[in-house]
Residue frames as a rotation matrix with the C-alpha (Angstrom) as fourth column:
UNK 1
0.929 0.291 0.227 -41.11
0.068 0.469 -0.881 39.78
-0.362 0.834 0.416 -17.38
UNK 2
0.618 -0.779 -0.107 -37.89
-0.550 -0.332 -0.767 41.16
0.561 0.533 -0.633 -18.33
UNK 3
0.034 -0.768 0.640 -36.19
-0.953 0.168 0.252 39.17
-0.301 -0.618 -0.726 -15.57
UNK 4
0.262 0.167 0.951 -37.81
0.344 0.904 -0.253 35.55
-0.902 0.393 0.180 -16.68
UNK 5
0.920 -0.388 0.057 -36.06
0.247 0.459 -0.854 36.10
0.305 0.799 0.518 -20.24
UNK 6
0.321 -0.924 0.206 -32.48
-0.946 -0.322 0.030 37.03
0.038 -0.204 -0.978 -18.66
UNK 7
-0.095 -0.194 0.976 -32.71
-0.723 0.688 0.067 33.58
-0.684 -0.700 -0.205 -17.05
UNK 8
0.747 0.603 0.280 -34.10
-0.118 0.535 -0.837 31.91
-0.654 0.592 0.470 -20.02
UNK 9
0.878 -0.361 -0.314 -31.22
-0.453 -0.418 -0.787 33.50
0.153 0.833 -0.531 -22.00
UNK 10
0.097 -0.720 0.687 -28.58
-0.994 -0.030 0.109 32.06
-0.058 -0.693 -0.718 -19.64
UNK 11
0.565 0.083 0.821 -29.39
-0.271 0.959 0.089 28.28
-0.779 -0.272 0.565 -19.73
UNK 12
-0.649 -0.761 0.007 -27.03
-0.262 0.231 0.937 26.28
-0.715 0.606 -0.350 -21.88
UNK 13
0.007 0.800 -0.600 -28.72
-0.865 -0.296 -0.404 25.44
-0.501 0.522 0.690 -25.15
UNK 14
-0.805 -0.549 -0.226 -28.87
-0.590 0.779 0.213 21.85
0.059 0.304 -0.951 -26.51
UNK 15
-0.113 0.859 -0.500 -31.05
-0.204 0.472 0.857 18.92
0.972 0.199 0.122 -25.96
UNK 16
0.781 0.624 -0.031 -31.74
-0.111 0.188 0.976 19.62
0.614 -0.759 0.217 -22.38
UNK 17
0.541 -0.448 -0.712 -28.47
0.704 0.704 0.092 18.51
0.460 -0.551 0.696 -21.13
UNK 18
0.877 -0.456 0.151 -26.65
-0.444 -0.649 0.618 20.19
-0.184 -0.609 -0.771 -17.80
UNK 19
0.318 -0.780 -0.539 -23.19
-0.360 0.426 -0.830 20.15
0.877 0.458 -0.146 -17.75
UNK 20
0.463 0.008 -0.886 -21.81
0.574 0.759 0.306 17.69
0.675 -0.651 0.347 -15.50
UNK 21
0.996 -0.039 0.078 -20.88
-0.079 -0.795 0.601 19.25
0.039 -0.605 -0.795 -11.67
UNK 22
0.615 -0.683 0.394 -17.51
-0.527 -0.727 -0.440 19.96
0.587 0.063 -0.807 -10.95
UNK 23
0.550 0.101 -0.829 -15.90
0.649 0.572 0.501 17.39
0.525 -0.814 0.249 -8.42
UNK 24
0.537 -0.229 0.812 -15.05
-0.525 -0.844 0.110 19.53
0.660 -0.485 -0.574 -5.52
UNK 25
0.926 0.361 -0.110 -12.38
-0.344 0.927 0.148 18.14
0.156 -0.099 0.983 -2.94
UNK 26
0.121 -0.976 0.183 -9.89
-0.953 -0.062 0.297 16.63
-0.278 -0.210 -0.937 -2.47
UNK 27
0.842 0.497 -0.211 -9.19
-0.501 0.572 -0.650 12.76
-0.202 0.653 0.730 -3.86
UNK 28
-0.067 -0.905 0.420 -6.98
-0.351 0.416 0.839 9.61
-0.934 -0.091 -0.345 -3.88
UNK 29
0.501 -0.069 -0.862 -5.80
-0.859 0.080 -0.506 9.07
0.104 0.994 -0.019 -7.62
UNK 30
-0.336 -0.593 0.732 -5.09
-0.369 0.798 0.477 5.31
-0.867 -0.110 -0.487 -8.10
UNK 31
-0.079 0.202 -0.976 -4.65
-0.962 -0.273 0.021 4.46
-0.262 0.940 0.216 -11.45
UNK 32
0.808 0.580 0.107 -6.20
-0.513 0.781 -0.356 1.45
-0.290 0.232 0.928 -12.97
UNK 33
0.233 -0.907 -0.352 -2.38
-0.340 0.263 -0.903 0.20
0.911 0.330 -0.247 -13.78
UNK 34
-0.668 -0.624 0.406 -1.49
-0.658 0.240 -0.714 0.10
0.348 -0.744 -0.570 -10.33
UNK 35
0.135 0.986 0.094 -4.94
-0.987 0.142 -0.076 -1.43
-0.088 -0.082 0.993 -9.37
UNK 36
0.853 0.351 -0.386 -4.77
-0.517 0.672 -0.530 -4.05
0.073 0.652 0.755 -11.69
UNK 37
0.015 -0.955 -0.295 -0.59
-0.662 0.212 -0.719 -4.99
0.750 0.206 -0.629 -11.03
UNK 38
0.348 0.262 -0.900 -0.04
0.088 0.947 0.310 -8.11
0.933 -0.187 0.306 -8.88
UNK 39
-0.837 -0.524 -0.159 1.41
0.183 0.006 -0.983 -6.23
0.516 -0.852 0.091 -6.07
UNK 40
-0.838 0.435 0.330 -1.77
-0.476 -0.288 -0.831 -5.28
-0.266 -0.853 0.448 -4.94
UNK 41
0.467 0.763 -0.448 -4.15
-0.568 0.647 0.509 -7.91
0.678 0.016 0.735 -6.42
UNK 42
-0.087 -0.563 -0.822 -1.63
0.155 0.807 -0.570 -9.80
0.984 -0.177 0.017 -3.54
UNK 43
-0.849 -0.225 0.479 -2.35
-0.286 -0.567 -0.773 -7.35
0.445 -0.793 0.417 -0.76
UNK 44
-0.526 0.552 -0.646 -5.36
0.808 0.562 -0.178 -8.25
0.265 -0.616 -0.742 2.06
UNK 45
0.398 0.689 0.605 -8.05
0.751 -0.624 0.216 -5.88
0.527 0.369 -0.766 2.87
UNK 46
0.810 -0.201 -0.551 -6.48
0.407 -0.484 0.774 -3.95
-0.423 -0.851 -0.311 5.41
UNK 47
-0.155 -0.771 -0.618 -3.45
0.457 -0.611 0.647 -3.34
-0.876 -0.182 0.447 3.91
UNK 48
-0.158 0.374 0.914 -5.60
0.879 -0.367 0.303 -2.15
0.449 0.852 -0.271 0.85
UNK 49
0.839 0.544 -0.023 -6.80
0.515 -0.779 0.357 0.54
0.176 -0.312 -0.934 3.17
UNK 50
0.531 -0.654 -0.539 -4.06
0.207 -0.516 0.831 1.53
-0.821 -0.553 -0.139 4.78
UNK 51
-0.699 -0.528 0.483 -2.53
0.680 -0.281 0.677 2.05
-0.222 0.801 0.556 1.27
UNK 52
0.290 0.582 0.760 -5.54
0.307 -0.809 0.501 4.76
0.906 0.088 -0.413 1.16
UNK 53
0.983 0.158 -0.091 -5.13
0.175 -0.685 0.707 6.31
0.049 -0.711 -0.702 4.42
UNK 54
-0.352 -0.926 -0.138 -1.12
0.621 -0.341 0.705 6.40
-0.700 0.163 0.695 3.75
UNK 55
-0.410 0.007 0.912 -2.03
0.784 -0.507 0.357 7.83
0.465 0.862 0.203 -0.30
UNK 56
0.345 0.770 0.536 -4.21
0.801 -0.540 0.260 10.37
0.490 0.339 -0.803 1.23
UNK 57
0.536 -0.478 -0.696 -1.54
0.355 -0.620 0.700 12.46
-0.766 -0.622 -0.162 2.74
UNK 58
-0.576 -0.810 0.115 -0.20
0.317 -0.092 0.944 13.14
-0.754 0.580 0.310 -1.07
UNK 59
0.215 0.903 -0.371 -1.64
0.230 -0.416 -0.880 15.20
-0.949 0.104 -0.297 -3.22
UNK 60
-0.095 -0.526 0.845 -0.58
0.989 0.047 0.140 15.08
-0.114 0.849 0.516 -7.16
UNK 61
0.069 0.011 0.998 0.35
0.810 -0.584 -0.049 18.14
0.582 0.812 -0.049 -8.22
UNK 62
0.552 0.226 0.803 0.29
-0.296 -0.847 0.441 20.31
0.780 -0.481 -0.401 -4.86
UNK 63
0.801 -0.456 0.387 1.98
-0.340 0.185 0.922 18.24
-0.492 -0.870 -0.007 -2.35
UNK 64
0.215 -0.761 -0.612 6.03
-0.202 0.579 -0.790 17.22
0.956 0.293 -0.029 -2.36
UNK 65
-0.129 -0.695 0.707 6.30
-0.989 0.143 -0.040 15.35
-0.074 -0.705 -0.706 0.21
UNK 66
0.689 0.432 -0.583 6.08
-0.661 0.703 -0.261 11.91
0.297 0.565 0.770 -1.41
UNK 67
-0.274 -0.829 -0.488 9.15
0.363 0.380 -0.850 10.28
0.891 -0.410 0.197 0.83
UNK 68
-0.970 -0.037 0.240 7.78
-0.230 -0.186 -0.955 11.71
0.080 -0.982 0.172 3.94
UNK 69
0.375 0.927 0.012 4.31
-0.567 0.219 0.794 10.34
0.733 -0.304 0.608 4.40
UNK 70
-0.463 -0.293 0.836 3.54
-0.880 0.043 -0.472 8.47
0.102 -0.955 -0.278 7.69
UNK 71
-0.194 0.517 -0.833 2.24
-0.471 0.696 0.542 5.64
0.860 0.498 0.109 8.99
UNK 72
-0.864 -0.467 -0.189 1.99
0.163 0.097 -0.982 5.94
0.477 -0.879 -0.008 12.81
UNK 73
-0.485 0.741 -0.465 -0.45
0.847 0.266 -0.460 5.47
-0.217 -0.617 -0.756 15.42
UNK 74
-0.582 0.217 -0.784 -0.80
0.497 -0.667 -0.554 8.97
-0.643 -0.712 0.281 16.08
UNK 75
-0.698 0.388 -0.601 -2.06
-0.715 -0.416 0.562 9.53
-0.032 0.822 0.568 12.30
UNK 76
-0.867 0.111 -0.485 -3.64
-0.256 0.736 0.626 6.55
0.426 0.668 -0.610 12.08
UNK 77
-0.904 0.257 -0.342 -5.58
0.419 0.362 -0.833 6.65
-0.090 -0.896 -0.435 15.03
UNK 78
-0.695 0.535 -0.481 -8.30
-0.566 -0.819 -0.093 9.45
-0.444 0.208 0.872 13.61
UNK 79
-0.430 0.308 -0.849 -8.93
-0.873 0.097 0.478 7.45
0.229 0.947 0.227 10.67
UNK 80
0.606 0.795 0.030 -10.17
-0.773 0.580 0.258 4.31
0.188 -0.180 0.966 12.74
UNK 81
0.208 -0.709 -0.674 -7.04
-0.142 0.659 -0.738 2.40
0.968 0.249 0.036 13.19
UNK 82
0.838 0.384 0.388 -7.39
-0.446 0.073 0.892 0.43
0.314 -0.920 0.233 16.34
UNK 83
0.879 -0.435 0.193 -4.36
0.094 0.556 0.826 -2.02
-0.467 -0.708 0.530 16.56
UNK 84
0.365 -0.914 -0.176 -0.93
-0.767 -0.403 0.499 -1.84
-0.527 -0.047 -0.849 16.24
UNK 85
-0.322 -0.484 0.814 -0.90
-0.082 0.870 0.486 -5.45
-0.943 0.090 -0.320 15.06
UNK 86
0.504 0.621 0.600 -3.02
0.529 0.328 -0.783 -5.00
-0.683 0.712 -0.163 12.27
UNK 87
0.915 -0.048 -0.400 -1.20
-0.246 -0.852 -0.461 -2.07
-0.319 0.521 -0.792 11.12
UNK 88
-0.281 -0.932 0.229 2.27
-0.594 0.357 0.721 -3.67
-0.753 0.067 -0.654 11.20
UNK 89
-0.262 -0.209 0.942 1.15
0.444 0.841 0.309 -6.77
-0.857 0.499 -0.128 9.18
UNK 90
0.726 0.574 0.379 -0.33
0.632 -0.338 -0.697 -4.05
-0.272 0.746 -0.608 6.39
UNK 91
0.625 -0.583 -0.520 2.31
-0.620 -0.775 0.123 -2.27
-0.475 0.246 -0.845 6.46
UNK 92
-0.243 -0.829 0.503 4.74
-0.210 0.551 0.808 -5.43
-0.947 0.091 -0.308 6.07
UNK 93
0.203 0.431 0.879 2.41
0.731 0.531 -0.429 -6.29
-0.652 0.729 -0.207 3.41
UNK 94
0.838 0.003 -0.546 2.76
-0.015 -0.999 -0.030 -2.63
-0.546 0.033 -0.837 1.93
UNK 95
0.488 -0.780 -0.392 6.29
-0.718 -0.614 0.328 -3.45
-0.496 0.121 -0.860 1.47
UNK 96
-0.259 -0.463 0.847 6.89
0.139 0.850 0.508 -6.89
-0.956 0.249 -0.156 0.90
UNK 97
0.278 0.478 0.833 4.84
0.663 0.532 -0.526 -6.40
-0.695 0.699 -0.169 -2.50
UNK 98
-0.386 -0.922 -0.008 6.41
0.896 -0.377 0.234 -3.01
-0.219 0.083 0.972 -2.95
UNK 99
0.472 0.872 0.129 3.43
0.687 -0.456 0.566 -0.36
0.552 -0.179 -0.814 -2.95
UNK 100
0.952 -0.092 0.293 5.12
-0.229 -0.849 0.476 1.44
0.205 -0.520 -0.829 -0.64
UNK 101
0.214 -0.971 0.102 8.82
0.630 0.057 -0.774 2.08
0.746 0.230 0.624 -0.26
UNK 102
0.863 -0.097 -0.496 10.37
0.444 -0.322 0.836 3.16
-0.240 -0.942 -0.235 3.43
UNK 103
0.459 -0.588 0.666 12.51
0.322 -0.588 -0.742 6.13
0.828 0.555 -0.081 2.63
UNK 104
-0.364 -0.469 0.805 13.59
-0.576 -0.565 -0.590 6.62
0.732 -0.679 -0.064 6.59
UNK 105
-0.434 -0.213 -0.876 14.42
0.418 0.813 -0.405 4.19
0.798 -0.541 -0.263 9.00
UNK 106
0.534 0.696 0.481 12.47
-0.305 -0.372 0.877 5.02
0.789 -0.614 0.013 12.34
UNK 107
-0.582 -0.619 -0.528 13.77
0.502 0.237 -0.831 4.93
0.640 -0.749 0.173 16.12
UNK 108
-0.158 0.260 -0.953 13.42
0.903 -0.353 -0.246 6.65
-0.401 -0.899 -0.179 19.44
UNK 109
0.037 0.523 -0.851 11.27
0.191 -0.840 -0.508 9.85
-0.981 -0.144 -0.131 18.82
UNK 110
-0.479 -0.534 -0.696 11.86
-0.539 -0.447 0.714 9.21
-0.693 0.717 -0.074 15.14
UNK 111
0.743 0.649 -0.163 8.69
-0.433 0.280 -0.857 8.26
-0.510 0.708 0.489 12.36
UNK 112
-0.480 -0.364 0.798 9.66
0.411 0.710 0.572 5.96
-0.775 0.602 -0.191 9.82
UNK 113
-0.086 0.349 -0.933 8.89
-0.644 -0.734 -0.215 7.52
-0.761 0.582 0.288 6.05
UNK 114
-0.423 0.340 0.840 7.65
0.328 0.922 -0.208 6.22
-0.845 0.187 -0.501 3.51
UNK 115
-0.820 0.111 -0.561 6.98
-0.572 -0.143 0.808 6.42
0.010 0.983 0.181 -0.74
UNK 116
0.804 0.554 0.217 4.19
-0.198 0.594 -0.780 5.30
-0.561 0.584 0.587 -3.00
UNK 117
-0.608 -0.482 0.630 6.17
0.432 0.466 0.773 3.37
-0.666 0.742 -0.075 -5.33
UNK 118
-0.290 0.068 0.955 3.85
0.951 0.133 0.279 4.75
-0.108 0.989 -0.104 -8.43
UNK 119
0.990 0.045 0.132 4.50
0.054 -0.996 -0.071 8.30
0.129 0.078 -0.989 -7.74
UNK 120
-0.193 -0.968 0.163 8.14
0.265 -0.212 -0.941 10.07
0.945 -0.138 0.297 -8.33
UNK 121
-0.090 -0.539 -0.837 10.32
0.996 -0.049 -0.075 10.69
-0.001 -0.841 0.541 -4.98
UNK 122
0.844 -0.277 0.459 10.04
-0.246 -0.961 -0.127 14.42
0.476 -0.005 -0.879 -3.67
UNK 123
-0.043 -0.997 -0.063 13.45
0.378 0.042 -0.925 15.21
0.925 -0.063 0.375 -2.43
UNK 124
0.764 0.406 0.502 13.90
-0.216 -0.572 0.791 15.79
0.609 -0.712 -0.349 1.15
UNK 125
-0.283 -0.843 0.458 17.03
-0.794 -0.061 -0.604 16.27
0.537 -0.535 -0.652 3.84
UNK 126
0.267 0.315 0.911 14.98
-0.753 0.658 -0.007 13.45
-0.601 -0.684 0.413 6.20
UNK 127
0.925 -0.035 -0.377 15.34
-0.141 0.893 -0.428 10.39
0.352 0.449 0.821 3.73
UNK 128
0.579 -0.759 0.297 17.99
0.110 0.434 0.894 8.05
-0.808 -0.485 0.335 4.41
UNK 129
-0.219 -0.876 -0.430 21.26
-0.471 -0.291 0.833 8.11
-0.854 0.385 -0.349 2.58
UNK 130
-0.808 -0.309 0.501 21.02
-0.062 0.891 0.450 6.57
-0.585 0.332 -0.740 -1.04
UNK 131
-0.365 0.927 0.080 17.65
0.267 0.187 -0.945 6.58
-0.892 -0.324 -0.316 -1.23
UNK 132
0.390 0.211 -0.896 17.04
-0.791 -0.422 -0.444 8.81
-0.471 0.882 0.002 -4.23
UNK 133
-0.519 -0.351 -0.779 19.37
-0.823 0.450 0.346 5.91
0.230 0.821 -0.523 -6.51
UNK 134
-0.963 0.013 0.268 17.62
-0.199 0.636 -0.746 3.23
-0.180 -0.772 -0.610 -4.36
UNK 135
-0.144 0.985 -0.095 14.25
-0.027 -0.100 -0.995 4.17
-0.989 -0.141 0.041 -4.98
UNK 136
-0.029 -0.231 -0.972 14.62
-0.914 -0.388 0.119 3.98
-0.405 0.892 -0.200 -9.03
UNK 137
-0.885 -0.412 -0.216 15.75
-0.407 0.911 -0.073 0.51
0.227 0.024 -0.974 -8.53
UNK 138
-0.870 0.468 0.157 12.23
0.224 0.659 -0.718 -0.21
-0.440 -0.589 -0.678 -6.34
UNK 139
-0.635 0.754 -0.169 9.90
-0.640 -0.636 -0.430 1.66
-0.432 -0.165 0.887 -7.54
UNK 140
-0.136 0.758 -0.638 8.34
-0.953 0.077 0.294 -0.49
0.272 0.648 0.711 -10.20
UNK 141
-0.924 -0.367 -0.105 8.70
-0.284 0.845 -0.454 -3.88
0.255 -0.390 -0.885 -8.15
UNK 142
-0.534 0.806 0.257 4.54
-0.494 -0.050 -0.868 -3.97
-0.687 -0.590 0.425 -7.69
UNK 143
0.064 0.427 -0.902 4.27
-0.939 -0.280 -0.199 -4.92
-0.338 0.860 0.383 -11.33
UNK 144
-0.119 -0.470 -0.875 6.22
-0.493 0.793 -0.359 -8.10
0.862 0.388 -0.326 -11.16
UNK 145
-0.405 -0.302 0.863 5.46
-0.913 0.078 -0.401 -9.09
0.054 -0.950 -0.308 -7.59
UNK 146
-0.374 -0.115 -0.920 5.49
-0.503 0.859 0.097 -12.72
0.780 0.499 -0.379 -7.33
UNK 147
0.508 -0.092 0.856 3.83
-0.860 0.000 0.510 -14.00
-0.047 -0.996 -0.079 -3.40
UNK 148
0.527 -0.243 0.815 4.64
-0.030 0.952 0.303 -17.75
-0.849 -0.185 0.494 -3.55
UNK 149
0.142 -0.765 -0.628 7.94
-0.962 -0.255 0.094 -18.24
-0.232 0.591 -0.773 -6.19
UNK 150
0.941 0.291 -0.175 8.81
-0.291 0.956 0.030 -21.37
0.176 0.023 0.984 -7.68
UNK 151
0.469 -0.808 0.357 11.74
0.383 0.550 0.742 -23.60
-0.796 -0.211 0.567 -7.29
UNK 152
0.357 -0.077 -0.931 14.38
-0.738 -0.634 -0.231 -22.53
-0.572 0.770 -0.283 -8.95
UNK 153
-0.815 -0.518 0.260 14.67
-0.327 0.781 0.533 -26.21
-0.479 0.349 -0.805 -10.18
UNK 154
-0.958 0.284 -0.046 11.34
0.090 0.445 0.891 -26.56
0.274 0.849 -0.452 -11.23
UNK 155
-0.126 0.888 0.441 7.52
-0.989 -0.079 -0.123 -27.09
-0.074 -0.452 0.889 -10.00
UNK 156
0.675 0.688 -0.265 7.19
-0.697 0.713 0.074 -30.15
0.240 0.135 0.961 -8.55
UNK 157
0.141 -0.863 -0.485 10.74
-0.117 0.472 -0.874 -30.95
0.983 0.180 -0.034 -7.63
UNK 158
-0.866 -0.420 0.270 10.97
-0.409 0.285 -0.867 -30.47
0.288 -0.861 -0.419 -3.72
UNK 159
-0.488 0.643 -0.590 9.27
0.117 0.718 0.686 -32.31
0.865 0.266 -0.426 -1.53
UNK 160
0.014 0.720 0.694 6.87
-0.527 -0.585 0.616 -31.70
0.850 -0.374 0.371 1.17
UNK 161
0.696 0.691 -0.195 7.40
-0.262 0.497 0.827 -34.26
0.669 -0.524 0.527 3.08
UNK 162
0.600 -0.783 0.165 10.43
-0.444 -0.154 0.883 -35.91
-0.666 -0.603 -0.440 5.59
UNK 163
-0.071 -0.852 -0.518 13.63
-0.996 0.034 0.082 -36.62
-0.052 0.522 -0.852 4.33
UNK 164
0.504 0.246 -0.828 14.39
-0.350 0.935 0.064 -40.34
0.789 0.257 0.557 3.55
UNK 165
-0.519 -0.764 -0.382 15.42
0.172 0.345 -0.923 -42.11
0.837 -0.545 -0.047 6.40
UNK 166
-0.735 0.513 0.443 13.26
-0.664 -0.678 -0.316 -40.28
0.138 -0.526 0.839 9.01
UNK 167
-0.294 0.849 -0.439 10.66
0.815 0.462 0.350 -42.13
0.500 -0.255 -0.828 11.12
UNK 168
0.334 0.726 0.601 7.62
-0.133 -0.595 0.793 -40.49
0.933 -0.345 -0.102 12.61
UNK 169
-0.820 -0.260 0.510 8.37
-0.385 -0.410 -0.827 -39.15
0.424 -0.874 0.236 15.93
UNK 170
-0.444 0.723 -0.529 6.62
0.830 0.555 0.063 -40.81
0.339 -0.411 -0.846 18.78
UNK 171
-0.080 0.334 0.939 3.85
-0.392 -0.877 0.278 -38.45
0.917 -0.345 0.201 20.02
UNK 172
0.896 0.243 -0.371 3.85
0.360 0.088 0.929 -39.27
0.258 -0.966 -0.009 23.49
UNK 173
0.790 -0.399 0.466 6.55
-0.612 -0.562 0.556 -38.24
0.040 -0.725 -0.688 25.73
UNK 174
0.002 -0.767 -0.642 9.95
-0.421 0.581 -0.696 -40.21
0.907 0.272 -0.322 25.90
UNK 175
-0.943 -0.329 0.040 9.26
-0.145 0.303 -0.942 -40.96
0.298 -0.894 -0.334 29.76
UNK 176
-0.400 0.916 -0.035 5.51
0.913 0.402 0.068 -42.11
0.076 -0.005 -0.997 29.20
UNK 177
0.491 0.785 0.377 2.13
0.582 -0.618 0.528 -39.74
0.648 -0.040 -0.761 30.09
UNK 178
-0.820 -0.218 0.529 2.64
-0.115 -0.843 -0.526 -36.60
0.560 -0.492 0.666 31.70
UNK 179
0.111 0.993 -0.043 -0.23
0.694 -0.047 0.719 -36.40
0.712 -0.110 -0.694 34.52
UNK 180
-0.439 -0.004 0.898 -1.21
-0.472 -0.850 -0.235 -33.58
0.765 -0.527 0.371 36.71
């Protein structure tokens, strides 16, 4: 009896309600800014992932190596990453929109590194020269990313088609049918 009011005493006291659990874990923090910015409403699914399986090697608040994350086979390969082509064009994508920012040029026996753009630079001896004034300059380039630009003469000014002058090219062969 004395134990079933210890327990009784212990519960929280309100209208029933538990407080919510704890999130245990670890966790990629993408904020609803970057989300929502046109560098990555521009990005294809793949390189959506791979911008998660790159983010999850950074940890806010515990990890500095932001400028040295990877993006190589040998990581990539755990996580389900099967081709080399796919990963290249996500990666190109990665950068072209600016999401991710290559802080170290790769070579023979040498990873290429690599920044979130919407986390600060940790400092490190591996980045390439520059970098640190360099990165300032890129970082915020996801916000404004533009894929398809217009003329800078207008919309609607060039044209799609041949030049004047220009006949259609014959589609046959200059020396008649080819046969086998």
């Amino acid at each position: 009896m004395g134990l079933a009011r210890r327990l009784v005493a212990v519960e929280p006291r309100g209208k029933g309600r538990k407080a919510p659990d704890k999130i245990q874990g670890l966790f990629v923090p993408l904020r609803h800014d970057v989300l929502k910015s046109l560098g990555y409403r521009a990005l294809g699914h793949p390189a959506r992932n791979l911008l998660v399986d790159i983010a999850m090697q950074y940890i806010p608040g515990r990890s500095r190596n932001n400028g040295a994350l990877v993006a190589c086979e040998k990581y990539l390969k755990p996580l389900g990453w099967r081709s080399k082509a796919v990963i290249g064009t996500a990666l190109r994508e990665l950068l072209e929109c600016g999401l991710l920012i290559k802080t170290r040029q790769g070579g023979i026996n040498r990873t290429s590194l690599y920044a979130l753009a919407f986390h600060n630079l940790d400092r490190d001896d591996r980045h390439d020269p520059g970098m640190a004034i360099s990165f300032s300059r890129l970082r915020s380039r996801y916000k404004t990313y533009c894929a398809n630009p217009s003329p800078s003469d207008g919309v609607g000014a060039s044209q799609t088609g041949p030049s004047r002058g220009e006949r259609d090219g014959a589609i046959t062969p200059s020396n008649g049918l080819v046969r086998h």
